[in-house]
C-alpha positions in Angstrom: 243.8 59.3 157.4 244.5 55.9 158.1 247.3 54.5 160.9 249.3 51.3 159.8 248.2 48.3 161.6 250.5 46.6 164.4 251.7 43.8 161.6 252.8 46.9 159.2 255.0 48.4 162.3 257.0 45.2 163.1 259.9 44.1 160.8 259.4 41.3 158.6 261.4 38.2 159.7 261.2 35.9 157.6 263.8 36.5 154.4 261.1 36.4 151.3 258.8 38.8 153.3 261.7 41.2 153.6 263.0 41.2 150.6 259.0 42.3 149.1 259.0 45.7 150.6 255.9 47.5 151.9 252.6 47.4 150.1 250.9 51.1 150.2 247.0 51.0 149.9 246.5 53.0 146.9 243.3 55.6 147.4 239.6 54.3 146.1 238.1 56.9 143.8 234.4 57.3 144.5 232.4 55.1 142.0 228.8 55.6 143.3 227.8 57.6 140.6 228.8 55.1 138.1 227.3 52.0 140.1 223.9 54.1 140.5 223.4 54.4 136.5 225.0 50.8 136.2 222.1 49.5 138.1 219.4 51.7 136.2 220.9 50.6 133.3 220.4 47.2 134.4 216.7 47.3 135.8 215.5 48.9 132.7 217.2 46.3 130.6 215.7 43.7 132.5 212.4 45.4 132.5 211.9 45.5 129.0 213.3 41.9 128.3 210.3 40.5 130.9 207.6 43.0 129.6 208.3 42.0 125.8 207.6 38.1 126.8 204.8 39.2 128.4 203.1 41.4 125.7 
């Protein structure tokens, strides 16, 4: 769990920033599953492109 910074605590004083409201960090959803086969995806692709100049 994360604790709001100092700057979240204090009112905002200026009238624009307090009439925004507070921003909640929305919650990451694990992608390294996704990033892993985007990269093997990747390698392979480029493998193949610099192996059929080659050959």
């Amino acid at each position: 769990m994360q604790t709001p910074t100092a700057a979240a605590l204090t009112p905002s004083r200026h009238p624009f920033r307090r009439s925004l409201g507070v921003v909640q960090e929305e919650a990451r959803e694990r992608r390294e599953e996704h990033d892993l086969k985007l990269f093997v995806l990747s390698f392979t692709a480029f493998f193949v492109c610099i192996y059929s100049f080659i050959f």
